[in-house]
N, C-alpha and C positions, 0 to 999 in steps of 0.2 A: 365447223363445216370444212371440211376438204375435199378441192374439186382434184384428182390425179390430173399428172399431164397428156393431155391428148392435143395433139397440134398447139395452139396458140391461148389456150385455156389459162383462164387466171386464176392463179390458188388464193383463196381463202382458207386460211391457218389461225387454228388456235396455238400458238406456238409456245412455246414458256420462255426463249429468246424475248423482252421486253424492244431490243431495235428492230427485233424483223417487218419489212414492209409487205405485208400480206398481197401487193395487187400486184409481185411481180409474174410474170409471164412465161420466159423462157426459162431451161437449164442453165445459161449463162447465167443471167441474173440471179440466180438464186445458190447456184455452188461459188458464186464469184465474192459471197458477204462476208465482209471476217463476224469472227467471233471472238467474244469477250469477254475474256474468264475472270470469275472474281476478284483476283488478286491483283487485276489492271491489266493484264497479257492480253496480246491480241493475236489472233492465227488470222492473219490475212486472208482467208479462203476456206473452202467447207472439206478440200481435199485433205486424206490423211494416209501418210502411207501407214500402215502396220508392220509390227516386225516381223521380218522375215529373217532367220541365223544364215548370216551371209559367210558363214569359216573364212575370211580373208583377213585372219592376222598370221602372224608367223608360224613356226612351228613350237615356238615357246610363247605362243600366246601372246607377243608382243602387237601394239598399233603399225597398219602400212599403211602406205599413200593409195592405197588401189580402196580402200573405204573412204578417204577425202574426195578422190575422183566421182566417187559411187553416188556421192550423197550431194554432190554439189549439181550431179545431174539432174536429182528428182528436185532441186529449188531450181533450179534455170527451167524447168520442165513443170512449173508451176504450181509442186504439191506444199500445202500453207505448213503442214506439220506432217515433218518427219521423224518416227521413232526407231531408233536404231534395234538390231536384232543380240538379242542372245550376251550382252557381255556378261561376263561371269566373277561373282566375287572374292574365288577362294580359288586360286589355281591347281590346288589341288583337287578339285570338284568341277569339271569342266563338261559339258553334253556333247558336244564334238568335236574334232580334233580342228585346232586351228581358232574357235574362240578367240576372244579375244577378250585379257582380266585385268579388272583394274582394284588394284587393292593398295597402289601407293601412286609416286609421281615421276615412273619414269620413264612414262611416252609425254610427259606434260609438253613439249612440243608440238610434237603430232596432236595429242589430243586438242589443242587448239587450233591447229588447221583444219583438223574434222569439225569442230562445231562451226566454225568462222567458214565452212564452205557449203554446210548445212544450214545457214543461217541466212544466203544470199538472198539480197532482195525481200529483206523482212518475213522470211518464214522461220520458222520454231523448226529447233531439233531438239529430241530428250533421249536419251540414253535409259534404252531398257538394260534393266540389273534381275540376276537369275542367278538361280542356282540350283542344280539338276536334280541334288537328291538322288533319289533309287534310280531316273532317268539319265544315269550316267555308264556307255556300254564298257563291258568288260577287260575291249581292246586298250581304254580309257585307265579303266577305273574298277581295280580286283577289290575293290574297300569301301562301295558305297553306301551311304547314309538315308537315312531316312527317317520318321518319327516313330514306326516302328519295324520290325524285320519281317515283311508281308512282301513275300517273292513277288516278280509278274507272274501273269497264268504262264500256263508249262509252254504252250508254241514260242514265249519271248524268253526263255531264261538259258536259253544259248546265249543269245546276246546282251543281257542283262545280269550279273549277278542276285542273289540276296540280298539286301540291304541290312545292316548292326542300327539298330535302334541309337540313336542320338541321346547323350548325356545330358542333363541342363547344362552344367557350363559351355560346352560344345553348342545349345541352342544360341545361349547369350552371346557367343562369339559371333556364330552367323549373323544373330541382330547387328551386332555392331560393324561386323563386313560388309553390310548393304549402307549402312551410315557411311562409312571411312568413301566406297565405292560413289556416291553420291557426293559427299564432299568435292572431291577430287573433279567429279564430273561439269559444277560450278564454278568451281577454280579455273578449268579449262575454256567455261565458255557456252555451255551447253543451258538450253533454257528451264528444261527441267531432267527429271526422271522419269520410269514407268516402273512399278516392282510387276515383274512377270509371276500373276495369283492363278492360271491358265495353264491349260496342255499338261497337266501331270507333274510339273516340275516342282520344288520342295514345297513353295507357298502353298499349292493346290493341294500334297500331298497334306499336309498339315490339316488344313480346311477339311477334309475328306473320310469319312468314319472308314471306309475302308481300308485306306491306308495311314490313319491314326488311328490306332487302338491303346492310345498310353492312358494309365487312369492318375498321371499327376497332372500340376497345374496347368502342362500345356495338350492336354486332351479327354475326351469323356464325352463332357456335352458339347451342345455348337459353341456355347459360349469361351468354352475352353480352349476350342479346335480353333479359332478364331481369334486367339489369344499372340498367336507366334505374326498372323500380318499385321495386327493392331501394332505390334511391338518394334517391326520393320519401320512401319510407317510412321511411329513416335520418333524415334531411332533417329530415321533420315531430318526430319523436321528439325530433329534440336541439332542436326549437323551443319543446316543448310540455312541461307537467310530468309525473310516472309515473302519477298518477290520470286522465288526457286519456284515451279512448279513439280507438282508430285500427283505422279496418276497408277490409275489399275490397272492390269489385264485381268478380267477375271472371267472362269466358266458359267454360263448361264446353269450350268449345271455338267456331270461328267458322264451322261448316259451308260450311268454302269450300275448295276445293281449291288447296292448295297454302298453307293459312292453319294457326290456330293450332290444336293437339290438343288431346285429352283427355289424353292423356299428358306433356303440355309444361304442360296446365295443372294437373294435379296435381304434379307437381317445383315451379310456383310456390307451388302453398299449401306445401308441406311445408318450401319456404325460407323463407316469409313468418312460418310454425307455429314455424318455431324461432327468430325473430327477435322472439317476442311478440305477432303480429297478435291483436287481440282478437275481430275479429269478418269471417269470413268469408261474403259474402252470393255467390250462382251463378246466374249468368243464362246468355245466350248469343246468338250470333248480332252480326250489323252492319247499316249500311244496305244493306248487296252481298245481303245474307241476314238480314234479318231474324225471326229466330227468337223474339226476346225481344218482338215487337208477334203472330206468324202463330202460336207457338204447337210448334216445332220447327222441322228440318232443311227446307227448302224450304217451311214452312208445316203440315206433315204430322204428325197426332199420333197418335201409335200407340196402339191401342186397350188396354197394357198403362199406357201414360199416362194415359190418359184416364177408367180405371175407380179409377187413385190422383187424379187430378186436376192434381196439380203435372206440370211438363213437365221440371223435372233432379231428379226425386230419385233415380233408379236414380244419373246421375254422384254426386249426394250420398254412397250409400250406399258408390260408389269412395271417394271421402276418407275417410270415415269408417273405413274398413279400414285406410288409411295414416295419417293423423294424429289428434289431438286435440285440435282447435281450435271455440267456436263456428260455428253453421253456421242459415245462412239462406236457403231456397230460394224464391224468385220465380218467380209466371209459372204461372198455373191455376188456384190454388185457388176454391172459388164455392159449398160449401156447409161451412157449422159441424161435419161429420160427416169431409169430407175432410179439412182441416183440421187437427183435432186427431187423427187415425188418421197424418198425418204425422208429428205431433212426439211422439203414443206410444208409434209405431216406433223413434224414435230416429234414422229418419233427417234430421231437422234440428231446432234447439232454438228456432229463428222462423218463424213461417210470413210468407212477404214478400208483399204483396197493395199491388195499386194500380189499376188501375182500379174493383175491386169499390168500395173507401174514395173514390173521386171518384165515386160514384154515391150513395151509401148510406154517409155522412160516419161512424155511427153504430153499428153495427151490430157494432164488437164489445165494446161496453156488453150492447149489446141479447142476446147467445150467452151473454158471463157470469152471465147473468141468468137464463138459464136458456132462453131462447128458439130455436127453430129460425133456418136460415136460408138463403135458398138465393138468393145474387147474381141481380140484374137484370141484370149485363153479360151481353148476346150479340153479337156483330157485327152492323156497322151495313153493311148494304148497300144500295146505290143503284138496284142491275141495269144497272150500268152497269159492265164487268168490268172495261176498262184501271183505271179508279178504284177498285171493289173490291179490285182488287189492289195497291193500293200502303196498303201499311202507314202511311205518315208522315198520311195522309188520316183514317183511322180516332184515329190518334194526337191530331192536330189536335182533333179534336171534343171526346174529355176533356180535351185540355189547356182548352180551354174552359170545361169544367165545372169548372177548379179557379179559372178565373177569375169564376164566376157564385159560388162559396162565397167568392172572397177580398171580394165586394161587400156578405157580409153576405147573398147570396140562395142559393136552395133548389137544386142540381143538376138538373139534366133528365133523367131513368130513360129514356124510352121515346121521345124524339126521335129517329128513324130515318129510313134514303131522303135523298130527294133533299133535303130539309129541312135534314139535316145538312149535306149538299156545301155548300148554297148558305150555311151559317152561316160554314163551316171559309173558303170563300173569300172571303168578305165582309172577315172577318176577316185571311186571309193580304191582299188586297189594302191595308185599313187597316195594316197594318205595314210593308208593303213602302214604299207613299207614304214613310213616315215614313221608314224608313229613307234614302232616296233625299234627303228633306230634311237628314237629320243628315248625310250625304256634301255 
């Protein structure tokens, strides 16, 4: 039985957490619990940021101080597990300019200030490892890869090249770049990893019939298609020591016809579930569809979503029937009440948040505390539709605002319209120069 929260209501939870205390009461008490992953790790708190690709390393993709600044904010600002955005482990494979790659040891400095500042006051940071695949733009990257050479549709392939189908030896390499990238992450300081299996980028591409179409060992059936993340996340393990944490992103599914299911993506948790994944976090969607920036399937949030707030917890509540693995739902949430009526339920044991955390660095100090709270993000619109519509525009603007907190300065809440456009391309245009110089 689950009672939701309504004022001062006591939840009764069948929960699969064996510590949870079913009589508590408020959203404080119930986002304030840590959680305790098999491996003996504890995430002080139910708060999770998600990755957001924050471009704040160099122009060669080197570690700066302005991501130690960033990250030290959301643990002072009381989020229990922070996962970093977008690192990448083959610098020649980058998704956007400024990445940041680690493929050997020589930000090992820096890299140790970022975890040790991510880490303050007993909360967890893991370093997300990615790598773009075909989702790598042209300004970038005239030679990207993929599992096989399956263009985007015709409106992305201005910005997108073709992709050359990937060699095995060329796969086995990438295996071992998420290894080495991981390695290194440990050495630094960091508590775990995440292999970024979401949004389009190579692991998904692989998972994905539509953009695997190879008939060797690494594609055909799911079993096959499913064969390249098993192989990451072997990879990293025998890099790493047993206390390491290693977790998902993965798509609830890619709402694209002819792409990956709900049903091909539960068979991958329940492989991943009995291999020891520690931590499963569920997104969804790609660039083709972007669900994970619009909010579901074509953009569309059903009003059975919308009145829970999160956009996959009904798929959560599928896992949850078939395995027993933590579980982290991304993508909604926006008020202290939604929130923790998710993780009372039981249907996930983090709530994953990131835009609300680049607006309002603070805020889940401020809930434990006892306070209400009800996110500043709304959509930023222009009135101006082709640009309304494109997801990566809207994205742009917070990636901004994680650059205005890695300077040491306050996010911007209510910067909306045309204001935005003109900041997002100001900015895309300073990067592009740049890049255009470092070619």
């Amino acid at each position: 039985m689950n009672n939701r929260i309504r004022g001062t209501t006591i939840f009764r939870v069948n929960n699969p957490n064996p510590e949870w205390n079913s009589t508590m009461s408020t959203p404080a008490e119930v986002l304030s619990q840590p959680l305790k992953l098999k491996n003996g790790t504890t995430i002080p708190n139910r708060f999770a940021k998600s990755a957001m690709s924050e471009t704040l390393g160099t122009i060669d993709n080197r570690m700066t101080r302005d991501l130690v600044r960033l990250y030290k904010t959301w643990a002072e600002g009381g989020t229990g597990l922070s996962i970093t955005g977008n690192v990448m482990v083959d610098r020649r494979h980058i998704g956007e300019p400024r990445n940041v790659v680690i493929d050997d040891e020589r930000d090992m400095p820096l890299l140790k200030e970022w975890a040790a500042a991510g880490s303050i006051g007993g909360a967890q940071l893991w370093m997300q490892l990615n790598h773009p695949g075909k989702q790598s733009p042209r300004m970038l990257n005239k030679d990207p890869v993929s599992p096989s050479a399956i263009p985007f549709r015709k409106e992305l392939r201005g910005m997108f090249a073709t992709p050359r189908a990937l060699t095995g030896p060329e796969i086995e390499d990438i295996v071992r770049k998420f290894a080495k990238a991981a390695e290194v992450a440990e050495k630094a300081g960091f508590g775990g990893v995440q292999i970024h299996g979401a949004h389009g980028y190579l692991v998904s591409q692989f998972l994905s019939p539509h953009h695997n179409q190879r008939s060797d060992e690494w594609g055909g059936s799911p079993e096959k298609r499913m064969k390249f993340v098993v192989e990451v996340y072997k990879a990293i393990r025998a890099a790493t020591s047993d206390g390491f944490n290693v977790g998902i992103k993965l798509n609830s599914a890619d709402f694209q016809r002819g792409g990956f299911t709900e049903e091909e993506s539960l068979a991958v948790i329940e492989t991943l579930a009995e291999l020891g994944i520690d931590l499963v976090e569920i997104s969804g969607g790609n660039y083709e569809n972007p669900a994970m920036a619009k909010g579901g399937e074509k953009g569309v949030v059903k009003e059975s979503t919308r009145a829970r707030e999160a956009y996959f917890l009904e798929f959560a509540e599928k896992v949850r029937q078939r395995v027993n693995v933590p579980l982290m739902v991304t993508g909604g949430f926006r008020t202290d009440r939604g929130m923790a009526d998710a993780v009372a339920s039981g249907a996930t044991d983090l709530v994953g948040l990131a835009r609300p955390l680049a607006v309002d660095t603070d805020f889940p100090k401020r809930i434990m505390a006892g306070q209400s709270f009800t996110s500043s993000v709304q959509p930023i619109r222009t009135g101006i539709r082709m640009v309304d519509d494109m997801a990566l525009m809207e994205v742009s603007w917070y990636t901004r605002q994680l650059g205005r907190i890695g300077k040491g300065k306050k996010p911007r809440q209510h910067d909306r319209g045309i204001l935005s456009l003109m900041e997002v391309i100001a900015v895309m245009a300073t990067r592009s120069a740049h890049t255009r110089l470092r070619a």
